[in-house]
C-alpha positions in Angstrom: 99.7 125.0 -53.7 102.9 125.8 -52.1 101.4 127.1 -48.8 100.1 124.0 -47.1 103.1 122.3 -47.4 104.9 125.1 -45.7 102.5 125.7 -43.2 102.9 121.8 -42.2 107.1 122.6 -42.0 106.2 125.5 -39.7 103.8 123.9 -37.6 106.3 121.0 -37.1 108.9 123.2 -36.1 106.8 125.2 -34.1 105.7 121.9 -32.2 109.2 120.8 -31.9 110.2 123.6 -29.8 108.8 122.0 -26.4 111.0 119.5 -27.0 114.8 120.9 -27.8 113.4 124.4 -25.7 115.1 126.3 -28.6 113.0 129.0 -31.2 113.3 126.2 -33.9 111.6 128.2 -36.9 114.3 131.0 -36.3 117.1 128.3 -36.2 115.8 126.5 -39.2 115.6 130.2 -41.2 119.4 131.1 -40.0 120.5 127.1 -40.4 119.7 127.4 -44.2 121.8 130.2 -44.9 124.7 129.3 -42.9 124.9 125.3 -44.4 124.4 127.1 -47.4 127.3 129.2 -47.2 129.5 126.8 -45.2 129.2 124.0 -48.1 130.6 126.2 -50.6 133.6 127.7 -48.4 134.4 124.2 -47.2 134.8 122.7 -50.8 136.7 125.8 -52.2 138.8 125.7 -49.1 139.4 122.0 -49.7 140.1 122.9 -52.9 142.8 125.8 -52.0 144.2 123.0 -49.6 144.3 120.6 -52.6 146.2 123.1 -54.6 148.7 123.9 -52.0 149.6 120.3 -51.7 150.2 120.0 -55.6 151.7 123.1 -56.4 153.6 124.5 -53.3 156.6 122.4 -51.4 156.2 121.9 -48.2 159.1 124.4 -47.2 157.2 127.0 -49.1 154.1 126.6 -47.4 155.7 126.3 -44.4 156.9 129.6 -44.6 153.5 130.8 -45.3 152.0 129.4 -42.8 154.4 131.3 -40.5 154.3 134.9 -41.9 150.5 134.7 -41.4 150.7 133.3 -37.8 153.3 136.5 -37.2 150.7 138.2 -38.4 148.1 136.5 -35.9 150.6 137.6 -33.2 150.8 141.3 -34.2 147.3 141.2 -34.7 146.6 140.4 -30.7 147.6 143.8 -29.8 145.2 145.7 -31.4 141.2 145.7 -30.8 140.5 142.2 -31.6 137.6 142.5 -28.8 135.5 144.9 -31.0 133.3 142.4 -33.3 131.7 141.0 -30.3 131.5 144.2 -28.5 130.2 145.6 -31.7 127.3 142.8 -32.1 126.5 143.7 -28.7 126.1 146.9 -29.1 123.8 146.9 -32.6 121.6 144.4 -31.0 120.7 146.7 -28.3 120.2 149.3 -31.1 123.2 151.4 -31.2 122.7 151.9 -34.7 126.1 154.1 -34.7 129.0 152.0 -33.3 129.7 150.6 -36.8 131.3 153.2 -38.2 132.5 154.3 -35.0 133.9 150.8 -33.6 135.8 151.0 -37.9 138.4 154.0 -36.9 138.8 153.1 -33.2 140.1 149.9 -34.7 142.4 151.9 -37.3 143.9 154.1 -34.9 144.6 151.2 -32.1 146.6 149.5 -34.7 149.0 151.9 -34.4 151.2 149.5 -32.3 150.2 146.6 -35.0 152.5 149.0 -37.4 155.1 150.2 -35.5 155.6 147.0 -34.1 155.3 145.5 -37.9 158.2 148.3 -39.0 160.3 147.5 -36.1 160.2 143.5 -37.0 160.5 144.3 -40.4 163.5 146.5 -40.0 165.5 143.6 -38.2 164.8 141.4 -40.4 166.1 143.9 -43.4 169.1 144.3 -41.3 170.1 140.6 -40.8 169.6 139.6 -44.4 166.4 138.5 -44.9 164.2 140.2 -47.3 161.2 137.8 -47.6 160.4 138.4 -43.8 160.9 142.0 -43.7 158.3 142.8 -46.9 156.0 140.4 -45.4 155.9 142.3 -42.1 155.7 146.1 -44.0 152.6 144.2 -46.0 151.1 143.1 -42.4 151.5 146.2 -41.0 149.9 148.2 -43.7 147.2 146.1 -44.8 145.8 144.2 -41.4 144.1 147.1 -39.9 141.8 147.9 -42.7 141.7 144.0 -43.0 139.9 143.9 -39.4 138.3 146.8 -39.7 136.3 145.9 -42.9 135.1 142.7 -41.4 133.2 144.3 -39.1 130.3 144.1 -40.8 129.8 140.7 -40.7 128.7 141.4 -36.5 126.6 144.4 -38.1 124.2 142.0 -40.0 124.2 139.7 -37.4 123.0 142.1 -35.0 120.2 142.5 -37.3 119.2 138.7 -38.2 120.3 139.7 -41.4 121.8 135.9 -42.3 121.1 135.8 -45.6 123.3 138.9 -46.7 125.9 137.5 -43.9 126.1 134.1 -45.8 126.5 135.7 -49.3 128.8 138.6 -48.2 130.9 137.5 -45.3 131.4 134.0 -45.7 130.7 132.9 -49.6 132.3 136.2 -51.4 134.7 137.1 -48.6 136.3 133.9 -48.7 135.8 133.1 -52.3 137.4 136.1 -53.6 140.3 135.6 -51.4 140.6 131.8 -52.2 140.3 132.1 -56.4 143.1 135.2 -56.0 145.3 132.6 -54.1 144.9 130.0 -56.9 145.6 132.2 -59.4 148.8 133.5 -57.6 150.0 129.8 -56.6 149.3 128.9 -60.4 151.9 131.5 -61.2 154.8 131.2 -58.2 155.3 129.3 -54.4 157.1 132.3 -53.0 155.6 132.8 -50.0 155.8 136.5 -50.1 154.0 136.8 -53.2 151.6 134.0 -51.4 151.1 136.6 -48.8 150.6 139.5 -50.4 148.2 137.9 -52.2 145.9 136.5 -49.2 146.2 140.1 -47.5 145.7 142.6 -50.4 142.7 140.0 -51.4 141.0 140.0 -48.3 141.5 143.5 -47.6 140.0 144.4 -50.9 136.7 142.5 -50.5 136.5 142.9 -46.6 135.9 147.0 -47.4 133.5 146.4 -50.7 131.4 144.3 -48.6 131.1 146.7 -45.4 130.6 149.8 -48.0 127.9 147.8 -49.6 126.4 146.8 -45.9 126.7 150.5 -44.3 124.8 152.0 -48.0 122.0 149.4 -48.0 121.3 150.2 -43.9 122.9 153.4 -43.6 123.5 152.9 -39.6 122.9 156.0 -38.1 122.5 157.1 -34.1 123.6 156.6 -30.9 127.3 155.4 -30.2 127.3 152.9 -27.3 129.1 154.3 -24.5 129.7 150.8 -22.8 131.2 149.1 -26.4 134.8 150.5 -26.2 135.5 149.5 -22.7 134.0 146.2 -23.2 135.8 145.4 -26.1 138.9 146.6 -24.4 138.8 144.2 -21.8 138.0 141.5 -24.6 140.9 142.7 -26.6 142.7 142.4 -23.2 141.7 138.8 -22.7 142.4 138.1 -26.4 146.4 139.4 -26.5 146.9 135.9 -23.8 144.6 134.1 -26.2 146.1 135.4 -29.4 149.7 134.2 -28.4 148.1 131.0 -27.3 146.2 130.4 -30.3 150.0 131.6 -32.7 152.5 129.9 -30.5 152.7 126.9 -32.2 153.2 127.4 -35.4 156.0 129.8 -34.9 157.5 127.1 -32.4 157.1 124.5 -35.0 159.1 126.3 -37.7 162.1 128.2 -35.3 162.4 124.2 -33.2 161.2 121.6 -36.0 161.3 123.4 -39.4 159.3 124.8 -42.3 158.1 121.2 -44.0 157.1 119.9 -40.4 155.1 123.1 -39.9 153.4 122.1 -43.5 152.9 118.3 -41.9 151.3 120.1 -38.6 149.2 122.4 -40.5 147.9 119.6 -42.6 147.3 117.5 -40.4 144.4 120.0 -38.1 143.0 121.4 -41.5 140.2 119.2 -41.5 139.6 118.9 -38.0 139.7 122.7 -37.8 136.6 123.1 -40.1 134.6 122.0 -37.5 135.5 126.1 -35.8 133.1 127.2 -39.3 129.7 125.4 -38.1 130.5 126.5 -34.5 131.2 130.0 -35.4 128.2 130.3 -37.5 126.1 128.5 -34.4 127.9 131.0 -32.4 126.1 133.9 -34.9 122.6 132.4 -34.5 122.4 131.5 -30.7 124.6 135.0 -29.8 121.8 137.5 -30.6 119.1 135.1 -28.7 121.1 134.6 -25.6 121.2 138.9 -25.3 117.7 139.2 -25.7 116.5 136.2 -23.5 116.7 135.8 -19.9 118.9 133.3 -17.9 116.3 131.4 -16.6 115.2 130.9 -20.2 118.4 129.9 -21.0 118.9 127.7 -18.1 115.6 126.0 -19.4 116.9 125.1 -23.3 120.6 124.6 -22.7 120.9 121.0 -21.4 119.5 119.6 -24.9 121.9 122.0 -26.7 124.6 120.1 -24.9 123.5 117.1 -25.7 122.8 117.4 -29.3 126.3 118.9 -29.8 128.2 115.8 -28.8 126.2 113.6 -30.4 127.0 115.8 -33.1 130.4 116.2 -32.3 131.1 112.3 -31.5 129.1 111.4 -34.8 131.8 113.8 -37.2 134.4 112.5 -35.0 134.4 108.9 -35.6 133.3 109.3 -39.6 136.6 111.4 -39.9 138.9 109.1 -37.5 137.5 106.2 -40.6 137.7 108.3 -43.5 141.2 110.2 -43.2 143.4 107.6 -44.2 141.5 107.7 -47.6 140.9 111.5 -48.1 144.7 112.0 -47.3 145.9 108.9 -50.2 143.3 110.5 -52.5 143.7 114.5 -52.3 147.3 114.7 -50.4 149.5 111.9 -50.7 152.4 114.4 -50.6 150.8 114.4 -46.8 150.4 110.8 -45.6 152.4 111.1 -42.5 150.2 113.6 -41.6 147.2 111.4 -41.3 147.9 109.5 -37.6 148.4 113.2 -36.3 144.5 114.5 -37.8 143.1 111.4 -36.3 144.8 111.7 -33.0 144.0 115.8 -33.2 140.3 114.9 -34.9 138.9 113.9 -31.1 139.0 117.4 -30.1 136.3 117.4 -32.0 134.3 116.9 -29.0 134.8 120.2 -27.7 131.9 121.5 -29.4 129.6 119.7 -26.9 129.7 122.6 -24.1 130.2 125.7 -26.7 126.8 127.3 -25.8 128.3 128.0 -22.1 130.8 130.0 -23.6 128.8 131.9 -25.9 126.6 132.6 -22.7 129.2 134.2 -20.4 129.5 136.7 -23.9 126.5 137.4 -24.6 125.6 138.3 -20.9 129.0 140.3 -20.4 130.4 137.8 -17.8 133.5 139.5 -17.9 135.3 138.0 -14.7 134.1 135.0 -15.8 135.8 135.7 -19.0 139.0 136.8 -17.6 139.1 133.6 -15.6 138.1 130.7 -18.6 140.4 132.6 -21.7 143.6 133.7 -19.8 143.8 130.9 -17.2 143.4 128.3 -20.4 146.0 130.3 -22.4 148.7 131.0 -20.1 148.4 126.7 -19.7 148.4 126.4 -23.2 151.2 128.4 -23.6 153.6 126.3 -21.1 152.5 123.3 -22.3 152.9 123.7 -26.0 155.9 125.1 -25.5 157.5 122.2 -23.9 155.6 119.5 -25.8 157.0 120.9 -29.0 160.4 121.5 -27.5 160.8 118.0 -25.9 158.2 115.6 -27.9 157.5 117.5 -31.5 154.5 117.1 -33.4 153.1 114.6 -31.6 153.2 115.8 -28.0 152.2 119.2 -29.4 148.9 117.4 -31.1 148.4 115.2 -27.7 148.6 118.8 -25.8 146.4 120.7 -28.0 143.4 117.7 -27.8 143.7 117.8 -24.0 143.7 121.4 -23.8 140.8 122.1 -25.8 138.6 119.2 -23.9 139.6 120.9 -20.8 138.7 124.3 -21.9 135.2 123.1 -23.0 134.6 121.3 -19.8 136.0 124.3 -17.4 133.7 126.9 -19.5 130.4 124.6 -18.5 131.4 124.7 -15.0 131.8 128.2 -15.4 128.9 129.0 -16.8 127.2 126.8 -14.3 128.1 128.8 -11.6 127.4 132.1 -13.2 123.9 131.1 -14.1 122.8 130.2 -11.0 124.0 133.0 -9.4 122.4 135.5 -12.1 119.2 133.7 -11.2 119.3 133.2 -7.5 119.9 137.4 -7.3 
């Protein structure tokens, strides 16, 4: 009885394809997993965010907020280019770069600790213990951290989206976010807060890529090309990585802990917009390797265009709704909420996304080189003096404009590189 009606939902799927020139019954399969998935980590991470606002002050969370984005900065100078390079590699069946890609990753972060120790040591040495434990904790536990998560570009690779949804993003993140709850429901140091989020998702990160390397048992060929790629990835991302860091710790050392809390706050929501692009990212990736350019070339327009009517639709809802959500579930936060609606319109820089995803899956690495470092070394000027001169609210007017402009310079970008792949 069951199989008409599904053979009708194929056949319309199949028949939509000449219109949005995009493998719609592969889409629908991976969309069903991944909106799965993202519905529950959005409402438990609206829920952590909830909990946070009733149960840690804003100094505390402040504090927190800067430890981790420490941690983001130490975390640049280590492989951060190997999941892509990894996904890369497994999709053009180098079974054996998992485990490989795993202890490369270890033994680059050899800098992550020493650096960690060093910071940690000054901070010992002028009187503050909270900093200097946070950084030995960093140190320690943010290799294996990164390292474990490789598995979520393993099961990619293999169209696995289904174990990706209930590994990666519902139990990775749901483990980590009940452990938080229970911490915060005990103490607000930030310290404890920390050690908390790290040990957590260190813990689950390597039960997850144990159960994913015994259920496939990835075995074979290493890919000689996946180191050097994902060095000059993790090459790009170091510019990126301070870019991306900058202004939180600019915020705390030039505004304070409780305006970092307001800031943080206030691009929450906005920011949850980077979990349906990242798993859109993890459906279209794979594709883009395996098709051509002029097949791209073909489907991408429509992609554009669906993703700022998409993007301009979530965009004006939120702009209407925030003043609500924030007098309903923060009202310790209501002078954050002009700053989210200003900061929601960047939003819209999920309309040229595809372009980006293109120059990686194709290993446009010039092209690469040019779009993340040109963008960051701008970002990192102008946040720095829109949070030194104008405070929150140049750094949110700064961070909208930047973003657009990033989108807009990738689909040039690609643009060019596309033509010229095809043209040869």
């Amino acid at each position: 009885m069951l199989q008409k009606p599904k053979n009708a939902i194929y056949q319309a799927f199949r028949r939509s394809e000449s219109f949005f020139k995009t493998d719609m019954v592969y889409l629908a399969k991976g969309s069903f997993w991944f909106s799965f998935a993202q519905v529950i980590v959005s409402l438990s991470s609206f829920a952590l965010a909830v909990a946070f606002a009733h149960f840690v002050n804003k100094e505390a969370y402040g504090q927190y907020k800067y430890i981790l984005s420490l941690a983001g900065l130490l975390g640049t100078f280590t492989l951060t280019g190997l999941p892509p390079a990894v996904l890369r590699s497994i999709t053009k069946g180098y079974e054996g770069s998992l485990s490989h890609a795993f202890w490369k990753n270890i033994k680059w972060s050899t800098l992550l600790f020493i650096a960690a120790l060093s910071m940690s040591g000054y901070y010992f040495a002028h009187g503050n213990s909270s900093l200097g434990i946070s950084l030995l904790l960093v140190g320690s536990l943010w290799p294996w951290f990164q390292s474990s998560n490789l598995y979520n570009s393993y099961l990619i690779s293999k169209k696995d989206f289904k174990r990706n949804a209930i590994y990666f993003d519902i139990i990775g993140n749901l483990f980590p976010i009940a452990c938080l709850l229970v911490a915060m429901s005990i103490t607000a140091n930030p310290v404890w807060l920390v050690a908390v989020y790290l040990a957590s998702n260190t813990f689950i990160g390597l039960i997850m890529y144990r159960k994913v390397v015994t259920f496939y048992k990835p075995k074979g060929e290493i890919d000689p090309e996946m180191l050097g790629y994902s060095k000059h990835l993790s090459l790009m991302n170091i510019v990126t990585g301070i870019a991306a860091n900058l202004d939180q710790v600019l915020i705390f050392h030039y505004i304070g802990a409780a305006e970092l809390a307001i800031y943080n706050f206030a691009i929450a929501i906005p920011n949850q917009t980077k979990g349906p692009l990242k798993g859109l990212r993890n459906l279209i990736f794979p594709k883009f390797i395996e098709r051509s350019d002029k097949e791209i070339k073909a489907g991408i327009g429509r992609k554009f265009l669906m993703l700022f009517a998409l993007g301009l639709a979530i965009t004006v809802v939120y702009i209407a709704l925030a003043p609500y959500i924030y007098k309903i579930f923060f009202p310790k936060y209501l002078d954050a909420v002009f700053y989210s609606q200003i900061f929601a319109l960047s939003i819209l820089s999920i309309t040229f996304s595809p372009a980006d995803i293109y120059l990686a899956a194709k290993k446009k690495i010039g092209e690469q080189y040019i779009l993340n470092v040109t963008m960051s070394v701008i970002q990192i000027i102008v946040v720095a003096i829109a949070v030194i001169f104008w405070g929150l609210f140049g750094l949110i007017v700064a961070r909208v404009v930047l973003r657009l402009i990033t989108s807009i310079l990738s689909f040039f970008i690609y643009r060019h590189s596309i033509r010229l792949a095809i043209s040869q």
